[in-house]
C-alpha positions as CSV (number, residue, x, y, z in Angstrom):
1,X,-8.6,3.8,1.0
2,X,-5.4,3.4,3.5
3,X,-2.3,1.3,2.8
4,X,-0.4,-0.1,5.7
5,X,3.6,-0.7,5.3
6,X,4.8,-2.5,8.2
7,X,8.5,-1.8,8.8
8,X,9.3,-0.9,5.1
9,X,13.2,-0.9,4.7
10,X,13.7,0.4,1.7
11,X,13.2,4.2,1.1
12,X,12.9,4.5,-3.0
13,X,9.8,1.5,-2.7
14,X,8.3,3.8,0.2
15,X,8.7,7.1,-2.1
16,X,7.1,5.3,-4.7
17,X,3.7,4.3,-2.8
18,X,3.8,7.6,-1.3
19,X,3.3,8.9,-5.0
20,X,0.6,6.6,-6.1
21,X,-1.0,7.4,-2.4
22,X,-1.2,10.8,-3.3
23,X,-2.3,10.5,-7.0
24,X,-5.2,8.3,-5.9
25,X,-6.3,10.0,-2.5
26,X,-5.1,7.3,-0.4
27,X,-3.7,7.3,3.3
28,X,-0.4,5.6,3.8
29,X,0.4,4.6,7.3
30,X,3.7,3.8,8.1
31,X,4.6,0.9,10.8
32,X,7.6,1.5,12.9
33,X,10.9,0.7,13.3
34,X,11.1,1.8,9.2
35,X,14.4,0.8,7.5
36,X,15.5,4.5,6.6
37,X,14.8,8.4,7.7
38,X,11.9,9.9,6.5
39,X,13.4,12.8,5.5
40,X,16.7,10.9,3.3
41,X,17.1,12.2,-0.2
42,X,16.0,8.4,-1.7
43,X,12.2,9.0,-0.6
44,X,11.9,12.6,-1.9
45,X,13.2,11.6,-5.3
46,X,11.4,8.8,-5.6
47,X,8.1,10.4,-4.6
48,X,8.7,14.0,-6.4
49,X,7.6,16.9,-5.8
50,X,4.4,15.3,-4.0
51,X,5.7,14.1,-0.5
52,X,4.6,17.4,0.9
53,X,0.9,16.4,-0.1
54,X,0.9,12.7,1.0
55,X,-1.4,12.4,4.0
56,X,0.4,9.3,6.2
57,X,0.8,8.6,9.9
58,X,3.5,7.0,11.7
59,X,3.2,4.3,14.4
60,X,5.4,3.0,16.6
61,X,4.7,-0.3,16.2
62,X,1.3,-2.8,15.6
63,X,-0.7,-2.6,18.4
64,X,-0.2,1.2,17.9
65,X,-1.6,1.0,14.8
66,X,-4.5,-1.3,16.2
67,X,-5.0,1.3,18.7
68,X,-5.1,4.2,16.5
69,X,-7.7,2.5,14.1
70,X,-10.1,0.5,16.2
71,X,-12.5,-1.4,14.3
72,X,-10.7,-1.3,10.9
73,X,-11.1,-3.7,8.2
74,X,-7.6,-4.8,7.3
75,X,-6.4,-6.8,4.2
76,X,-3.3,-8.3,4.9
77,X,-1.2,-9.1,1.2
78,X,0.9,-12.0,1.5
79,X,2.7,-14.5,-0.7
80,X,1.4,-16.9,1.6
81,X,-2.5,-16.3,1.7
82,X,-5.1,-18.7,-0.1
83,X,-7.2,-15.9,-1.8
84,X,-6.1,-13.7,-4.2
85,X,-6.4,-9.6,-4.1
86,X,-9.7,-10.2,-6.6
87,X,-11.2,-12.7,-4.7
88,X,-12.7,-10.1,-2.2
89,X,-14.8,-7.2,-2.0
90,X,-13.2,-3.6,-0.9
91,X,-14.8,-0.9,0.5
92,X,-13.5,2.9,0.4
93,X,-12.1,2.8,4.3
94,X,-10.8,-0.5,4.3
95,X,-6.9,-0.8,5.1
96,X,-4.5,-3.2,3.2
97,X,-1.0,-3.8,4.5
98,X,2.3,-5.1,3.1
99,X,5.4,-6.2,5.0
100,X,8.9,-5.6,5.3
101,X,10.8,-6.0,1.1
102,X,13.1,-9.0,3.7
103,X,10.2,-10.7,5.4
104,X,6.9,-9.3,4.7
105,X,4.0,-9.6,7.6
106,X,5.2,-11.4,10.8
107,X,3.3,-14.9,10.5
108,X,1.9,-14.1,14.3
109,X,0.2,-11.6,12.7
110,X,-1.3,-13.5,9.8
111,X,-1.9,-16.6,11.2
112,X,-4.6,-14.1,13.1
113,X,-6.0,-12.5,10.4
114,X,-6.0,-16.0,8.1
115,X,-9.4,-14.9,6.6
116,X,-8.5,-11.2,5.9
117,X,-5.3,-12.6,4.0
118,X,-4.8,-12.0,0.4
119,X,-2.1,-12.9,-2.6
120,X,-0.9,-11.5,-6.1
121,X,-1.0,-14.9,-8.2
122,X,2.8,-15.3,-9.8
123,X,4.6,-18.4,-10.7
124,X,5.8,-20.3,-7.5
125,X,9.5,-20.5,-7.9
126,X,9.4,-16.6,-7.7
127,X,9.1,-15.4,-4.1
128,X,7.9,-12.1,-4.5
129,X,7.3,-8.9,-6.6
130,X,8.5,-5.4,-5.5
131,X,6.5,-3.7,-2.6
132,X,5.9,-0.4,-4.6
133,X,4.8,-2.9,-7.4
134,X,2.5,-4.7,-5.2
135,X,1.0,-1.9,-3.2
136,X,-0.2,-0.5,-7.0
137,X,-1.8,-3.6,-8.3
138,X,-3.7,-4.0,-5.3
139,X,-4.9,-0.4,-4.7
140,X,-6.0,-0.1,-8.0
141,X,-8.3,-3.0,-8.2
142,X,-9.7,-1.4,-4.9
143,X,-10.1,2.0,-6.6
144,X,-11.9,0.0,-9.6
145,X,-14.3,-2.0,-7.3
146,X,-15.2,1.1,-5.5
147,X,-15.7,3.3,-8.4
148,X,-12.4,5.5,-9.1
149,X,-14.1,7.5,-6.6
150,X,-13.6,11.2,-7.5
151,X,-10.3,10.2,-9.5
152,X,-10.0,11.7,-12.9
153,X,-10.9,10.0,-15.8
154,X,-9.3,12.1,-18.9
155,X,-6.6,13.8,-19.4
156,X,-5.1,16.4,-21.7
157,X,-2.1,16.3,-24.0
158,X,0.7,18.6,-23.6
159,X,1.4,20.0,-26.7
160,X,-1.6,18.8,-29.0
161,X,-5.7,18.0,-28.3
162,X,-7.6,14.9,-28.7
163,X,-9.5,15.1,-32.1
């Protein structure tokens, strides 16, 4: 699985994802111009110790990214979209991208992807939940429709064991 952040400003939200990308085996790509360094203090804390294991790419901008990943099936989330993030079908490669925390996608772009886009239902007079937020609920309902593909399933207790 790959997630897409196009021009993420804010570095904690970009940790974050970074962290779930690397606890589920996911690729993040990261659109440019980004909002922050990827080396500032804010993305290391908020990612842990794992940023050194994440697995991204940097682009300079969308058609880059195009470029770099001919023939990919991208999901684009938006508050905007008619379907919701359960209404399709995932498979392991696809990509799924979130906008900007200010602006989200640019609606050039969505307006020519209309059929690829896709919503988190909320109440209307709320514009939007946290990227880091959204990027989880919709990865993990790609993991779940494509298995939890070689994701642990159990875990162990730290100081006790499961009777």
């Amino acid at each position: 699985m790959n997630i897409v952040l196009h021009q993420p400003e804010i570095p904690a939200n970009t940790g974050n994802i970074g962290r779930t990308c690397v606890a589920t085996g996911t690729k993040l790509h990261l659109i440019e111009p980004l909002g922050f360094r990827i080396d500032e203090k804010q993305i290391k804390r908020a990612g842990m110790d794992y940023w050194d294991k994440l697995d991204y790419t940097r682009y300079i901008n969308y058609e880059d990214f195009l470029i770099k990943n001919p023939g990919a099936k991208i999901w684009y989330a938006t508050t905007k979209a008619e379907k919701t993030y359960t209404d399709v079908s995932y498979s392991e490669n696809d990509f799924i991208m979130f906008g900007k925390e200010s602006a989200g996608i640019p609606e050039e772009i969505l307006v020519e992807n209309r059929e690829s886009c896709i919503r988190i239902p909320m109440l209307p007079d709320i514009r939007s939940l946290n990227l880091s937020n959204s990027v989880a609920i919709v990865l993990y309902e790609t993991l779940r429709q494509t298995g939890f593909k070689d994701l642990e399933s159990k875990g162990e207790l730290h100081r006790l064991t499961w009777k």
